[in-house]
C-alpha positions, -999 to 999 in steps of 0.1 A, spaced: 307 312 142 336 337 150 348 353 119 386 358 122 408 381 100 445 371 97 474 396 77 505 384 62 485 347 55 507 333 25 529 319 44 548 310 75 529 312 108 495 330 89 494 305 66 493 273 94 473 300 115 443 301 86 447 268 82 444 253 120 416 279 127 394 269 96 398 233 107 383 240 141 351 261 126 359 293 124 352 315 91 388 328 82 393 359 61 432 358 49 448 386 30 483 389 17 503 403 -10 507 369 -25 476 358 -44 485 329 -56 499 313 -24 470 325 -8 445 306 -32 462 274 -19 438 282 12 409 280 -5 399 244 -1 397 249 31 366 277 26 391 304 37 380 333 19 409 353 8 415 392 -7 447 411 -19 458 431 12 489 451 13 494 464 48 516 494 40 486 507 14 457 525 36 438 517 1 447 483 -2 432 479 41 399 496 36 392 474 2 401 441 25 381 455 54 352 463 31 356 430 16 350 411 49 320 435 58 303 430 29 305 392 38 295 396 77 283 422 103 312 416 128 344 408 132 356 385 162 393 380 155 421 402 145 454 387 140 481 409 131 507 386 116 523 406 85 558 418 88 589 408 80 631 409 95 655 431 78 690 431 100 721 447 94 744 469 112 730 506 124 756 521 104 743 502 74 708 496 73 694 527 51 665 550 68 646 542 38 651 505 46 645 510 82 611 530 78 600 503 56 600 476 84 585 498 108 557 508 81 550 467 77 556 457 111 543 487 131 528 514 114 506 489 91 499 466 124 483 495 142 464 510 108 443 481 101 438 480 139 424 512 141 399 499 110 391 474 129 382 486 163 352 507 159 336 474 146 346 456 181 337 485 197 303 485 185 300 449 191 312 453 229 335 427 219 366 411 202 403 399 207 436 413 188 462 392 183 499 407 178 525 387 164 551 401 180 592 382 187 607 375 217 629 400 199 604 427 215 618 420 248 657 418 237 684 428 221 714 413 196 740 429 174 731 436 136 692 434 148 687 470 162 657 484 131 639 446 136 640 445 175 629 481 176 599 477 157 589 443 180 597 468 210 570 492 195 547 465 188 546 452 224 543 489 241 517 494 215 501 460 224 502 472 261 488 503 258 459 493 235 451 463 261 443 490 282 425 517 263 399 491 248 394 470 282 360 490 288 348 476 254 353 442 261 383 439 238 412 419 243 444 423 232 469 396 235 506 392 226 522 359 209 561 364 213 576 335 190 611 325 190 631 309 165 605 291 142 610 275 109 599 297 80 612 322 52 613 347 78 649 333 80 663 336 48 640 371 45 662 382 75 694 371 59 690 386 26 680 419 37 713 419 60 739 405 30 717 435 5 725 459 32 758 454 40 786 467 15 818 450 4 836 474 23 816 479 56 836 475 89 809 452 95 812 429 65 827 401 80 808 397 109 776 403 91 781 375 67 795 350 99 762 364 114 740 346 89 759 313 89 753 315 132 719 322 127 713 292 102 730 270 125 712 279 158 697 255 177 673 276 196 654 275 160 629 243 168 592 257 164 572 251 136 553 277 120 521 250 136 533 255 168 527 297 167 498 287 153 487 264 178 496 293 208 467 315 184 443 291 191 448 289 227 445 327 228 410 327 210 393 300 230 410 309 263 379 324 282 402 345 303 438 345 280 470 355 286 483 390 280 512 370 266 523 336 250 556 319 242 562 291 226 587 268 243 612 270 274 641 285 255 620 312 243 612 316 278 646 316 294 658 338 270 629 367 277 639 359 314 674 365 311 669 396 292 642 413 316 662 397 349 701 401 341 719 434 345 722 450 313 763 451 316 756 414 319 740 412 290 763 435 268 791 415 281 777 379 263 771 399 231 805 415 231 820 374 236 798 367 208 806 394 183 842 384 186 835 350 175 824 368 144 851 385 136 
C-alpha cells in the first residue's frame, strides 16, 4: 500500500484529493490547520495531524507523526496555500511575504523533509499544486502569480535534481475551480485595498468579474481526479491541466507576443473602471 501525504487537506482540492485517494487503497496522511474539518476525514481511515506549513516545528511533528506510523513515504502532495490579490501598490510586503511563506517557501520546506526519505527509498513522486496562474499574468494578481511562477521553476528544477533517485516530480496547473480559494482571494483584495486607493474601484469591479467568470467550471473532484492520474501513471506527465480552457489560456500566454497580451488586459482593466 502507498502511503501518501497531502498539506492544506481541510478543504477544497486536499480535502476531495484525501478523500478519492483513500477510496482507491491508499493510506492517506492529511494535515491542515483546521482540526476539526479535518476529522470529517476520519471515516474514511485517513489519519490526520495538526500541520501548519509556515511553522518548521509544526512540519517535523507531522513528518514525525507519519514516520512513527510507516517506514516510507510514497506520495507527497503539496496542496496548502492560498490567493491574496490586490494592486502592487497596495498589497503590503508583510502580506506579500506571507503568501510566498505558505505557497512557496512552506511548499519547498516540508519537501526538503521529505526527500531524504524518497531518496533512501530510491523512490517517490511530488505533487505540486501549482495555477495555471504560474504560467500567466492578470492585473491586481502580481504577489499570487508570482509565487505559482516560483512554484513551477522550483517544480522544474527539482524534477531534475532528484531524477537519479527515482523521484518524480509532477505539476497539477488547475484553473478556475469551485472552492473557498475564491472568496479567500477576494477578501484579501477588498482588506488590502483602501477607501482611497487609485485602484479602489477597479479592485472592487474586479471581484464582481471574477465571481461571474465562466472559465470557473472544475470541481475541486476534478483536481483531484488529475492527482490520481499522476500517481498511477507508470510514466506521468511533467504537467496536468484540467480542461480545454485551462489549456488555451496557458497556450495563449506562452504563444502570443507579450504586447498582445498587455493589450487584452489594458481592454479589460478599462471595463473596470
Amino acid at each position: 500500500m502507498k502511503n501518501i501525504i497531502i498539506t492544506g487537506a481541510s478543504s477544497g482540492i486536499g480535502y476531495e484529493c484525501a478523500i478519492l485517494l483513500a477510496k482507491e487503497g491508499f493510506q492517506v496522511y492529511a494535515g491542515a490547520r483546521s482540526l476539526d474539518k479535518l476529522k470529517e476525514l476520519e471515516e474514511y481511515d485517513i489519519k490526520i495531524h495538526y500541520l501548519d506549513i509556515n511553522d518548521t516545528k509544526s512540519i517535523e511533528q507531522f513528518i514525525n507523526f507519519v514516520l512513527e506510523d510507516t517506514n516510507h513515504i510514497d506520495v507527497l502532495i503539496n496542496n496548502a496555500g492560498y490567493g491574496s490579490f490586490g494592486a502592487l501598490e497596495d498589497v503590503s510586503i508583510e502580506e506579500a511575504r506571507n503568501q510566498f511563506n505558505t505557497n512557496v517557501f512552506g511548499l519547498m520546506e516540508i519537501t526538503q523533509k521529505v526527500l531524504p526519505i524518497m531518496r533512501k527509498q530510491n523512490n517517490g513522486r511530488i505533487i505540486n499544486i501549482s495555477s495555471i496562474g504560474g504560467k500567466m499574468y492578470t492585473i491586481l494578481g502580481g504577489w499570487y502569480y508570482a509565487t505559482k511562477h516560483s512554484v513551477e521553476v522550483l517544480s522544474d528544477v527539482l524534477r531534475n535534481e532528484v531524477k537519479d533517485f527515482n523521484i518524480k516530480v509532477i505539476i497539477i496547473e488547475p484553473g478556475g475551480t469551485k472552492t473557498n480559494w475564491q472568496s479567500t482571494m477576494a477578501q484579501h483584495m477588498l482588506d488590502s485595498t483602501p477607501n482611497d486607493s487609485p485602484y479602489y474601484d477597479i479592485a472592487h469591479k474586479y471581484t464582481s468579474f471574477m465571481d461571474d467568470m465562466p472559465l470557473k467550471i472544475a470541481e475541486a473532484n476534478d483536481i483531484a481526479k488529475l492527482c490520481l492520474k499522476a500517481i498511477k501513471a507508470k510514466k506521468p506527465k511533467l504537467r496536468y491541466l484540467n480542461s480545454f480552457s485551462d489549456k488555451a489560456m496557458v497556450f495563449a500566454y506562452t504563444k502570443l507576443p507579450t504586447k498582445l497580451i498587455d493589450a487584452i488586459l489594458n481592454k479589460m482593466m478599462k471595463r473596470f473602471k
